[in-house]
VMD Tcl script that draws the C-alpha trace (Angstrom):
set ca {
  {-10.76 -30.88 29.67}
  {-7.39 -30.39 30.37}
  {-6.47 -30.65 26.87}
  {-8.14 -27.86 25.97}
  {-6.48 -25.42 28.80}
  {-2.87 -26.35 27.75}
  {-3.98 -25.64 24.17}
  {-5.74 -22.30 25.02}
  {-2.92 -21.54 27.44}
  {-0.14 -22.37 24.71}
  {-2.31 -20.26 21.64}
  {-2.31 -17.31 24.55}
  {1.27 -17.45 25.43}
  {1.87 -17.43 21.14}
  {-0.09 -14.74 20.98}
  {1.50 -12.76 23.73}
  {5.42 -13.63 22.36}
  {3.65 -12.40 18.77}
  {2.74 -9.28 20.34}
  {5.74 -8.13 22.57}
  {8.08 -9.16 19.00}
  {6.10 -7.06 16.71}
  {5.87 -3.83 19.87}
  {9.68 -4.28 20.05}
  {10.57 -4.10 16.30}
  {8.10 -1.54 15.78}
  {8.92 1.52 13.40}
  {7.91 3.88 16.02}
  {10.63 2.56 18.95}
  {13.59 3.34 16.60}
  {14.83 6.59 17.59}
  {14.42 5.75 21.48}
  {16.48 2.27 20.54}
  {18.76 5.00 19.06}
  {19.43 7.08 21.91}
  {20.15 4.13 24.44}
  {22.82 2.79 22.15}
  {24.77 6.00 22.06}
  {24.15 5.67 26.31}
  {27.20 3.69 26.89}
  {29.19 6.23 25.17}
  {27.92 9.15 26.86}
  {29.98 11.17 29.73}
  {28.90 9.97 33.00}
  {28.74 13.37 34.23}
  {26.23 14.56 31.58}
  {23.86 11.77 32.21}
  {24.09 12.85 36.11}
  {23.92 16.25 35.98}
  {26.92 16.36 38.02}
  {30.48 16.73 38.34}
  {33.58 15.16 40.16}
  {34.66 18.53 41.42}
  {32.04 19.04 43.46}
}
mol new
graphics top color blue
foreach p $ca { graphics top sphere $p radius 0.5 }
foreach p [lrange $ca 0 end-1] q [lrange $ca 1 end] { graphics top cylinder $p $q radius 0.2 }
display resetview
């Protein structure tokens, strides 16, 4: 019996690892991967809305 669970739990957690891969190197996420590279490089004011001055 407990056999089966660990191989049912393992061919779940596979299928699950298989799933969140393919969503994250999906097509479709490429221009949102995109914009949070170019994040880093972005003026911190910008991003905030703000400025230092005031």
């Amino acid at each position: 019996m407990m056999e089966t669970f660990h191989a049912i739990w393992t061919a779940l957690l596979m299928i699950l690892f298989i799933f969140i891969f393919i969503k994250a190197w999906s097509r479709k996420r490429v221009q949102e991967y995109a914009e949070a590279s170019r994040i880093p490089l972005e003026d911190d004011n910008s991003i905030n809305g703000s400025s230092k001055d005031g």
